[in-house]
BATORLUM-184010 format. One record per residue: residue number from 1; chain; x, y, z of N, C-alpha, C in turn. Coordinates in pm, 1 decimal. Atoms other than C-alpha are relative to their C-alpha. Last residue first. Example, Ala and Ser with C-alpha at 12.3 -4.5 7.8 and 13.67 -1.06 7.14 Angstrom:
2
(rec 2 A (-82.0 -119.0 -6.0) (1367.0 -106.0 714.0) (-77.0 109.0 73.0)) (rec 1 A (89.0 -119.0 0.0) (1230.0 -450.0 780.0) (90.0 120.0 0.0)) 
This chain:
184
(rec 184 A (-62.4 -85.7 6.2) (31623.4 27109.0 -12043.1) (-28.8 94.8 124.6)) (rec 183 A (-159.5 14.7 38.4) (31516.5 26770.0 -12036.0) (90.7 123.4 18.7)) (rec 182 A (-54.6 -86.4 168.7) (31106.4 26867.6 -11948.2) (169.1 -36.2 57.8)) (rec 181 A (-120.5 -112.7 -4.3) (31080.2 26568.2 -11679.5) (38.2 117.0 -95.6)) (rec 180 A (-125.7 23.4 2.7) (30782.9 26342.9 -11790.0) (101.5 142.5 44.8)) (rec 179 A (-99.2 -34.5 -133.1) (30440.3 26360.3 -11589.3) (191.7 -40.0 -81.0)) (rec 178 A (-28.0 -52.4 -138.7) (30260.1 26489.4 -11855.7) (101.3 11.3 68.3)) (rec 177 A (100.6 23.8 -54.2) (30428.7 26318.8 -12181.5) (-36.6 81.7 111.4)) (rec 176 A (12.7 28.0 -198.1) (30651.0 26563.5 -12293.8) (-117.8 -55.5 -8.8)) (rec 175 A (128.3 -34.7 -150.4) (30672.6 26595.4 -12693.5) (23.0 -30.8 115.5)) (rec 174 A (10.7 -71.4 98.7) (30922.9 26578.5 -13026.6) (-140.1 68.1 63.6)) (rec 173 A (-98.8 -14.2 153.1) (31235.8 26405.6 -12888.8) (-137.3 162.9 -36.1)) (rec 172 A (-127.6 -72.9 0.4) (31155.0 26407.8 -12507.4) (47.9 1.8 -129.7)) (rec 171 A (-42.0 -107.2 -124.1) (30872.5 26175.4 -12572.5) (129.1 43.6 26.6)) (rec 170 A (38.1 -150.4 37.2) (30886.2 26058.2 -12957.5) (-0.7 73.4 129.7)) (rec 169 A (-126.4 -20.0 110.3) (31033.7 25677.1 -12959.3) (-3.1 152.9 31.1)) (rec 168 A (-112.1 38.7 -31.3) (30800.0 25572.7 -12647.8) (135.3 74.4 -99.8)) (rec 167 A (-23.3 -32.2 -131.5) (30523.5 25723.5 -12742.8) (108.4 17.6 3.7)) (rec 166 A (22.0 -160.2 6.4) (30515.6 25602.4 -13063.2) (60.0 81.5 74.8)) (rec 165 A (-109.4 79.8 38.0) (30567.8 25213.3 -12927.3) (80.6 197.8 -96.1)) (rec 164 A (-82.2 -37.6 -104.3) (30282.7 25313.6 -12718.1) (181.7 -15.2 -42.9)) (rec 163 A (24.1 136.2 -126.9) (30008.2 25375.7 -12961.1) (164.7 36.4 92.3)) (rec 162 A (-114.7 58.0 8.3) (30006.6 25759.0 -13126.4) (-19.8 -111.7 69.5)) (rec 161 A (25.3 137.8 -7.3) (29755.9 25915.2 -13323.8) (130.9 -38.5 55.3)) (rec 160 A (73.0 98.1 101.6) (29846.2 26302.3 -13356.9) (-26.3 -138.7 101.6)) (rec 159 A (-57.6 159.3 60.1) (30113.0 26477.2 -13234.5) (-52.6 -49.4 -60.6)) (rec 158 A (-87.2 -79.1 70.8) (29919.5 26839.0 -13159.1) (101.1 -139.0 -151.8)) (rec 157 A (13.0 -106.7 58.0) (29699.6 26659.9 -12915.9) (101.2 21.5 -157.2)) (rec 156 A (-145.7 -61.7 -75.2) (29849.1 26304.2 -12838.7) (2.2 132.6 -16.2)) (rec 155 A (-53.7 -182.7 104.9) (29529.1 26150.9 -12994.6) (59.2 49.5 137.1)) (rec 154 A (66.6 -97.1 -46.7) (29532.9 25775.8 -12866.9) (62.3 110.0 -43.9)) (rec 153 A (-63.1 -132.4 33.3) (29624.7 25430.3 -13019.3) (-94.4 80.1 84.7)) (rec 152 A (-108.7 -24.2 -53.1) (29607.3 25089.4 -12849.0) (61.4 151.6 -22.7)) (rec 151 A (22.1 -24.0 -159.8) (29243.1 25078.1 -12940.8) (110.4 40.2 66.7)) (rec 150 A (42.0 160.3 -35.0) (29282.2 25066.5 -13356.2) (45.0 41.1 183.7)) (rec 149 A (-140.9 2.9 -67.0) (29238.5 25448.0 -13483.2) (-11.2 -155.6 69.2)) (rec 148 A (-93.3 -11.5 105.8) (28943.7 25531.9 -13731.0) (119.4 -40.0 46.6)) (rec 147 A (-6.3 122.3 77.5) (28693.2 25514.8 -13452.7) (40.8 -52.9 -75.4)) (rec 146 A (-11.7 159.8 -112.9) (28834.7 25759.5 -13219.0) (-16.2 -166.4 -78.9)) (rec 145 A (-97.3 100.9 48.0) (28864.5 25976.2 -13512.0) (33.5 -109.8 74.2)) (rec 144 A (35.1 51.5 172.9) (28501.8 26183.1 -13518.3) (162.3 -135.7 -30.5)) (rec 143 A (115.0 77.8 34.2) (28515.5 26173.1 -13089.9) (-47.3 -60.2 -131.3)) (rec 142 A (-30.4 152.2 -77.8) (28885.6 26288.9 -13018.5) (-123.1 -59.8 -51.0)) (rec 141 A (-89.0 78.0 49.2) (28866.4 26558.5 -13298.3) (-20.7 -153.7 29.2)) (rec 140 A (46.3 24.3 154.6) (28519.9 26740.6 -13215.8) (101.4 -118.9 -3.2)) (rec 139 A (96.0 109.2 -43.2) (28694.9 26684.7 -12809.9) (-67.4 -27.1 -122.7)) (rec 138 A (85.1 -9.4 88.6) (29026.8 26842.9 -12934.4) (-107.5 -47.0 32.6)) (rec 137 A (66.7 54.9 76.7) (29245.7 26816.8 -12618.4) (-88.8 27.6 -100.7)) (rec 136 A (106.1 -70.8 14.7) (29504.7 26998.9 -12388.2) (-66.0 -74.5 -128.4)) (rec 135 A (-21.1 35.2 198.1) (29747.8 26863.6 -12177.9) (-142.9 77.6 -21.6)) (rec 134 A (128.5 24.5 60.9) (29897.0 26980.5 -11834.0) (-1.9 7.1 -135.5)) (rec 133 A (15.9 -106.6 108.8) (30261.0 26958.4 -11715.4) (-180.0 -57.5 -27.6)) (rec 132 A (96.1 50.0 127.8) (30344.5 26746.5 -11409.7) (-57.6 136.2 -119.2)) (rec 131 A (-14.3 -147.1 64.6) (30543.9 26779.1 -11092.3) (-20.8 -43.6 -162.2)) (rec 130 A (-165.4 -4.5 39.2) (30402.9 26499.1 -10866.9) (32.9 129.8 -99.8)) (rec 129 A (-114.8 92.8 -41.9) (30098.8 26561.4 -10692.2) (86.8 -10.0 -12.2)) (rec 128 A (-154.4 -18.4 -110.7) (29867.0 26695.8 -10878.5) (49.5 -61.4 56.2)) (rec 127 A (1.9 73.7 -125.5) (29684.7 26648.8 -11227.2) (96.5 62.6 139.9)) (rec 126 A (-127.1 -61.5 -47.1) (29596.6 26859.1 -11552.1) (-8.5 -96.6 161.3)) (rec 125 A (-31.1 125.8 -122.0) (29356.4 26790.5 -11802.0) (121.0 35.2 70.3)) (rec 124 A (-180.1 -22.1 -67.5) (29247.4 27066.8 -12051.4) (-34.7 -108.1 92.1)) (rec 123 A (0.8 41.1 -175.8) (28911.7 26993.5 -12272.7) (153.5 13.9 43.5)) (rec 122 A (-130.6 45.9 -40.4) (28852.1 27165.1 -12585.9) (-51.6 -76.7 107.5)) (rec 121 A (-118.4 -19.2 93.3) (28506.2 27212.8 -12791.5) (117.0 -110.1 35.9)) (rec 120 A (-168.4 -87.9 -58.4) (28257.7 27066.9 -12590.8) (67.9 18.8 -102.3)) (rec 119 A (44.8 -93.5 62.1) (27916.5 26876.7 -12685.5) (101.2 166.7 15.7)) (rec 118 A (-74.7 20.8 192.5) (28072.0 26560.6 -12619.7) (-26.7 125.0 -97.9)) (rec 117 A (-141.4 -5.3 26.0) (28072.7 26682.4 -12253.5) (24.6 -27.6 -154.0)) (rec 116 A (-68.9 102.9 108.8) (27723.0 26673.7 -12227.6) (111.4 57.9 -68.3)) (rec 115 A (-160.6 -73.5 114.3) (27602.3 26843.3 -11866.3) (80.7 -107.0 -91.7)) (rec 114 A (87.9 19.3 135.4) (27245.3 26680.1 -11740.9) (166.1 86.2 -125.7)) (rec 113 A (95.9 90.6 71.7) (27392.0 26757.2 -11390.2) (-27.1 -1.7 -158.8)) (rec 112 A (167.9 -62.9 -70.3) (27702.3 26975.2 -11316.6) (-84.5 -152.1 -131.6)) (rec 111 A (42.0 -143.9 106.8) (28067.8 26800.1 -11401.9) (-191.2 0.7 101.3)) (rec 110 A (53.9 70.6 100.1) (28126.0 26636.5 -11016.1) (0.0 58.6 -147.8)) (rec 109 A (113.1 -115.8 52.6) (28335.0 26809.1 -10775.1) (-11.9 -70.8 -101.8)) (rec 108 A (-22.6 -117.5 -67.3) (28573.2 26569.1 -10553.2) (-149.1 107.9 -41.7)) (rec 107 A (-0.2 -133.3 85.7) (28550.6 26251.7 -10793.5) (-57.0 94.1 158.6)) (rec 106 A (171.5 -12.8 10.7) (28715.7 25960.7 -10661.6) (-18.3 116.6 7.7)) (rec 105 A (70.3 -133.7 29.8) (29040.4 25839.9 -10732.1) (-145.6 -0.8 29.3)) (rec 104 A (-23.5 -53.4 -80.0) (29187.2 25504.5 -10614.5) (-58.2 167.4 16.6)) (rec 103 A (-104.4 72.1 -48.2) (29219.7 25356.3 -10960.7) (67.9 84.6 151.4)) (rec 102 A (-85.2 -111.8 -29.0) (28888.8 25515.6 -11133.4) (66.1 -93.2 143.0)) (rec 101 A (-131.7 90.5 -10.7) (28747.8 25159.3 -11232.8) (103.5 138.6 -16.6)) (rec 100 A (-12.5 78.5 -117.0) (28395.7 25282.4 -11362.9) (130.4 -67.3 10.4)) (rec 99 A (-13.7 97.7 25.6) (28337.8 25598.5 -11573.8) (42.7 -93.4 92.0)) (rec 98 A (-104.0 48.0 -28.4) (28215.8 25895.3 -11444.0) (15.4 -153.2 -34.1)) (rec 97 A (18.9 29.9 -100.3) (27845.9 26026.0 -11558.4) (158.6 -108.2 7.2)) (rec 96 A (-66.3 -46.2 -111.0) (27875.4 26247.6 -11817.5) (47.5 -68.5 103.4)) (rec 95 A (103.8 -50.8 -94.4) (27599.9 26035.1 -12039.6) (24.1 106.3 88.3)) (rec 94 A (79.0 -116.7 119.2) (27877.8 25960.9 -12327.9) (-138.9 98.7 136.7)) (rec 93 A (108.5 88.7 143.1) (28065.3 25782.3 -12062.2) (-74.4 132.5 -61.4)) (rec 92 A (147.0 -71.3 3.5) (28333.6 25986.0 -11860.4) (-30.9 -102.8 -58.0)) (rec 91 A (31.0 -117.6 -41.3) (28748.4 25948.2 -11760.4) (-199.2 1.3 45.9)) (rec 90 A (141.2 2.3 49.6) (28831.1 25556.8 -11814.3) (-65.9 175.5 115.0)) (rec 89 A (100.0 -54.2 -58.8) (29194.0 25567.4 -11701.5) (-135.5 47.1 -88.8)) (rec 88 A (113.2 35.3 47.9) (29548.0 25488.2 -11779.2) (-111.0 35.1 83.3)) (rec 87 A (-90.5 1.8 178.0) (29917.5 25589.8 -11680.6) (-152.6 -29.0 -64.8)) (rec 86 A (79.9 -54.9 104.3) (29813.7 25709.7 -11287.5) (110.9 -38.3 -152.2)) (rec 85 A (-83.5 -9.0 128.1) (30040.2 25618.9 -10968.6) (-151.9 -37.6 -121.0)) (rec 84 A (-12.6 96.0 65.1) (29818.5 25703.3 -10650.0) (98.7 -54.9 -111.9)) (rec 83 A (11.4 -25.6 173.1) (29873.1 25956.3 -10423.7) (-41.4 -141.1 -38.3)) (rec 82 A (-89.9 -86.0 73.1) (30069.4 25951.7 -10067.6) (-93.7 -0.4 -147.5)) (rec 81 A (-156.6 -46.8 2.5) (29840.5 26097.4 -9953.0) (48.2 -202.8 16.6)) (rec 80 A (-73.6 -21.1 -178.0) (29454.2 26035.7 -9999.3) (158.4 -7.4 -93.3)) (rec 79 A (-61.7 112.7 -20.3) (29344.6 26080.7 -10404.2) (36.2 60.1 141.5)) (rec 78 A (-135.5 34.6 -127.2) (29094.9 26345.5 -10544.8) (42.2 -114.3 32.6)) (rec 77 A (-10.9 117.5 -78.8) (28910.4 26425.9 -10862.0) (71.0 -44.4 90.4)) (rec 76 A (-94.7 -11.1 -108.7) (28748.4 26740.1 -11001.5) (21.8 -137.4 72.3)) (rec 75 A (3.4 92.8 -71.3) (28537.2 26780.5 -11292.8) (139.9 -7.6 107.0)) (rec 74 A (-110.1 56.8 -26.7) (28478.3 27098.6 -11485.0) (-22.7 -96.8 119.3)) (rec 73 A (14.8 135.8 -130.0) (28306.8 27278.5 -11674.0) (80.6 -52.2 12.7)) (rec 72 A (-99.4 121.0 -113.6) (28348.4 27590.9 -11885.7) (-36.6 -71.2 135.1)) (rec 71 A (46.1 163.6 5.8) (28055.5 27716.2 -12126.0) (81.6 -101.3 77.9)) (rec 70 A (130.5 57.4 -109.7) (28119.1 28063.7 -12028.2) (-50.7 -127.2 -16.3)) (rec 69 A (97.9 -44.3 74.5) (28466.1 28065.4 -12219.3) (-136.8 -33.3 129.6)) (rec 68 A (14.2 -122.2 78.5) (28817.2 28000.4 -12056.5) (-100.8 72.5 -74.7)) (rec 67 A (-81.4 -63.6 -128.0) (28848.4 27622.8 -12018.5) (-10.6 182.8 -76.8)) (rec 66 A (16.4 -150.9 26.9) (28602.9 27450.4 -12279.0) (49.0 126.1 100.5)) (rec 65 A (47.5 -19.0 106.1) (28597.4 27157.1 -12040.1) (-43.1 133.6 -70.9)) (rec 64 A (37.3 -109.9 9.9) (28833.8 27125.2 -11770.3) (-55.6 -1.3 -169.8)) (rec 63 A (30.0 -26.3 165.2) (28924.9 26815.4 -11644.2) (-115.1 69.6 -43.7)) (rec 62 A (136.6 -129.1 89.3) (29098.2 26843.9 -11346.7) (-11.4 -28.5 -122.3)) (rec 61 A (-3.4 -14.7 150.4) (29324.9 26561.3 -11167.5) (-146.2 80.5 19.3)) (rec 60 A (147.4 -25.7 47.1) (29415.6 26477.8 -10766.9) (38.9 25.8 -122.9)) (rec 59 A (105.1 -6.3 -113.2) (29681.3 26333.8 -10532.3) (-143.1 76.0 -50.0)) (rec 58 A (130.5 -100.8 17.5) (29859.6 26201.9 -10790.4) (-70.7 -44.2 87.5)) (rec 57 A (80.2 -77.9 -103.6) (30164.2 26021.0 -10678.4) (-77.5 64.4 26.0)) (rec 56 A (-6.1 68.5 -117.2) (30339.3 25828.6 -10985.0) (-33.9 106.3 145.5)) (rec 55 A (12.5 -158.2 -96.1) (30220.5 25976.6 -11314.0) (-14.8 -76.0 152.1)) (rec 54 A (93.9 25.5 -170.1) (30329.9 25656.0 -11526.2) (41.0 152.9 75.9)) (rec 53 A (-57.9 67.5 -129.5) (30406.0 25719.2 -11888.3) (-58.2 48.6 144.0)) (rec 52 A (-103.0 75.7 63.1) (30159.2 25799.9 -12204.2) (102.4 -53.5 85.5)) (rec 51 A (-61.6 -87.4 -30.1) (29867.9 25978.0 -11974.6) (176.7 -44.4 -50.9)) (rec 50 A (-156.6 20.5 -39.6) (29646.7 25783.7 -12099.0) (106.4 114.2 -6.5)) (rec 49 A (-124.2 -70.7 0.2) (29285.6 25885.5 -12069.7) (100.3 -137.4 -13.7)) (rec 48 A (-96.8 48.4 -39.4) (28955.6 25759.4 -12252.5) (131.6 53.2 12.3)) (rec 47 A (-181.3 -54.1 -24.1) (28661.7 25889.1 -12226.6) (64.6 -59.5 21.7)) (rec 46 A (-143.7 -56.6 -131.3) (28388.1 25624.3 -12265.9) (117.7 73.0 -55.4)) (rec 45 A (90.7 -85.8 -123.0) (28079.3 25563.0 -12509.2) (95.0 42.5 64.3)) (rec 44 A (121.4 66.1 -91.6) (28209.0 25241.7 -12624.2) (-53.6 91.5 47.5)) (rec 43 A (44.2 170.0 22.0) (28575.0 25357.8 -12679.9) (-126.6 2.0 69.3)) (rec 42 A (155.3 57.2 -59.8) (28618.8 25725.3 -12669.5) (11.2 -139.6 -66.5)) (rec 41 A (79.7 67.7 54.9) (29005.8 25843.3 -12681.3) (-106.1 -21.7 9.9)) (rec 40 A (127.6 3.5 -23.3) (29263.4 26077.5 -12519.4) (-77.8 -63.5 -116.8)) (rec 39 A (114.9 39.8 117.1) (29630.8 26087.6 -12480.7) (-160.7 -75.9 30.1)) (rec 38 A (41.4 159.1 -61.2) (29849.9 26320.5 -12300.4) (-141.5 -50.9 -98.9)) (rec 37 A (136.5 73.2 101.9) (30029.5 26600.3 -12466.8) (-6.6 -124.5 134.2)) (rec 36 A (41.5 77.1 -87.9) (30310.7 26898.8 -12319.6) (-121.8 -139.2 -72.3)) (rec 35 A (147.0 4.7 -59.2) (30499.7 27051.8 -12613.9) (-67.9 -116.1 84.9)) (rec 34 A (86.9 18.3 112.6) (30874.1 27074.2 -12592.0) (-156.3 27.5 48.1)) (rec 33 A (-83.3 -24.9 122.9) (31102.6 27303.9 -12435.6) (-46.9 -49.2 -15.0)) (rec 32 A (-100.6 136.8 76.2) (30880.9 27352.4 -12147.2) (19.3 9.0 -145.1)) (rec 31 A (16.2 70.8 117.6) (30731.2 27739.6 -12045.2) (73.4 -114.5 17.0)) (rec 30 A (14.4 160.1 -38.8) (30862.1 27834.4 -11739.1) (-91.2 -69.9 -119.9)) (rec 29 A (-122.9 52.4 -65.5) (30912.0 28200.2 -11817.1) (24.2 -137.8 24.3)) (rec 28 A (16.1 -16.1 -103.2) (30669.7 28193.8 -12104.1) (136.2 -34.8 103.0)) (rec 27 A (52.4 95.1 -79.0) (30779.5 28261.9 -12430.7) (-8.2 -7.3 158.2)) (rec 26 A (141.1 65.7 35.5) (30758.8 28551.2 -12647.0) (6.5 -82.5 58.6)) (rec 25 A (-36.7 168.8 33.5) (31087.4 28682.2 -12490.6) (-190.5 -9.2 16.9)) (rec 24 A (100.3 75.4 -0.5) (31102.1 29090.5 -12494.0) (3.2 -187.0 -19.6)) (rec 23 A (-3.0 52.3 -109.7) (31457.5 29215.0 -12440.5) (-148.5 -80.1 34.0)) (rec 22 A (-51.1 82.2 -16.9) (31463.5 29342.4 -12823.5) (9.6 -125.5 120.6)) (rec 21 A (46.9 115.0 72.4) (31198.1 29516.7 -12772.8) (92.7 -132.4 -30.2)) (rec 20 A (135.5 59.2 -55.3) (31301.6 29707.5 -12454.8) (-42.9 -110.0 -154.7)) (rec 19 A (-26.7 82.2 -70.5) (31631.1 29791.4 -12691.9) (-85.6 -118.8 135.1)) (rec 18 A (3.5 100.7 94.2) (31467.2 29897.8 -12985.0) (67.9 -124.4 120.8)) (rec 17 A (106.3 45.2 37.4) (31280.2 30145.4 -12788.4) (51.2 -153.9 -32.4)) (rec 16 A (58.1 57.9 -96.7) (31566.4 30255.6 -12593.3) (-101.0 -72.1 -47.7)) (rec 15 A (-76.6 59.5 -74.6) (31787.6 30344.4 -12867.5) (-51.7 -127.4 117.2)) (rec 14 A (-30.6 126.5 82.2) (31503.3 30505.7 -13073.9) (136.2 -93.8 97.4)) (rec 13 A (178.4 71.8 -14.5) (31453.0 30696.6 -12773.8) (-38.3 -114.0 -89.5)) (rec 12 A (-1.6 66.7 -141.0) (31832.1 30774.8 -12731.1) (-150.4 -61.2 9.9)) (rec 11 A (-96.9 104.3 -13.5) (31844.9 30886.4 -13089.0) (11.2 -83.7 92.2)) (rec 10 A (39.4 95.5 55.4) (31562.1 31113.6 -13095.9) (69.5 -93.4 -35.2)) (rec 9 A (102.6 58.0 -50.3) (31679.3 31245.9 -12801.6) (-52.1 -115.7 -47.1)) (rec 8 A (55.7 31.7 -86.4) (31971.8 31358.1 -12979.2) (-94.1 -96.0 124.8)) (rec 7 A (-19.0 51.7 147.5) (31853.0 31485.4 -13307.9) (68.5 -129.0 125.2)) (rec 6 A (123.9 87.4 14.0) (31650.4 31712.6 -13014.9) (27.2 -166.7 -114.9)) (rec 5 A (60.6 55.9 -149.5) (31974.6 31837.6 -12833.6) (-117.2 -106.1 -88.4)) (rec 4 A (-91.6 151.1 -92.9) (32185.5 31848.8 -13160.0) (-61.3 -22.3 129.1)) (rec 3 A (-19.5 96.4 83.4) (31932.9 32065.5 -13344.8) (47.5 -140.7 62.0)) (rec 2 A (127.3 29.0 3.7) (31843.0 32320.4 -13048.8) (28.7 -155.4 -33.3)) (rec 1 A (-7.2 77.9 -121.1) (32233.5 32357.9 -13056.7) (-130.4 -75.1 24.6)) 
């Protein structure tokens, strides 16, 4: 009897085990079905965003350098209500110091003084306002291939080089711009 109680157990435990694992989901609850990207460049010294289609009501944007490690900085930029609409944008110059012809934005929390952004790993970008996915950047990448790419293009993380004709064919197929709708 011993036998059949413990033969058993060890049946119901293997039972349960396999069944908690099974019920595990590697992805996040709200995860998006594809990957999020917005695109980033240096022309001339200058960050350059596009956010591949129009982010219509941002009331602010973060860009978070080296997010997650003690070397993280970060810039902060606000918009009055209702927002602005956002598809382009001159982020930084090589110096830190904000680039000129932010489109209603103005910076909230500055990066800290004498702080050189080219000297960054990642950078995350993320905006508010409308309902928007954040991107995440190579800064080594963006700065050694910026010059290898003709102006209309920008690194789409993960994607690669894409101009707008790119874009256009590949959001909702094979990426989410930011502010696009995940489909599913």
């Amino acid at each position: 009897m011993a036998d059949i109680t413990k033969l058993l157990r060890l049946a119901c435990a293997a039972l349960l085990v396999s069944t908690a694992a099974a019920a595990c989901d590697t992805e996040a609850q709200f995860a998006p079905s594809l990957p999020p990207a917005a695109g980033f460049r240096v022309d001339g010294g200058v960050l350059k965003l596009w956010t591949g289609t129009p982010c219509p009501g941002v009331t602010g944007m973060r860009l978070t350098f080296d997010s997650g490690t003690q070397q993280s900085r970060e810039q902060v930029w606000a918009a009055p209500q209702p927002g602005v609409q956002l598809e382009r944008m001159d982020l930084l110059e090589t110096g830190s110091q904000p680039a000129p012809g932010t489109p209603g934005l103005h910076i909230q929390k500055p990066l800290p003084a004498g702080y050189d952004w080219t000297k960054a790993n990642s950078l995350n970008f993320s905006v508010d306002g409308p309902k928007a996915l954040g991107a995440r950047a190579d800064v080594p990448q963006v700065l050694r291939e910026s010059p290898q790419h003709p102006s209309d293009s920008y690194l789409f993380g993960q994607r690669g080089w894409m101009n707008a004709s790119d874009v256009q064919r590949e959001n909702q197929k094979s990426f989410l711009t930011i502010c696009t709708p995940d489909p599913n």
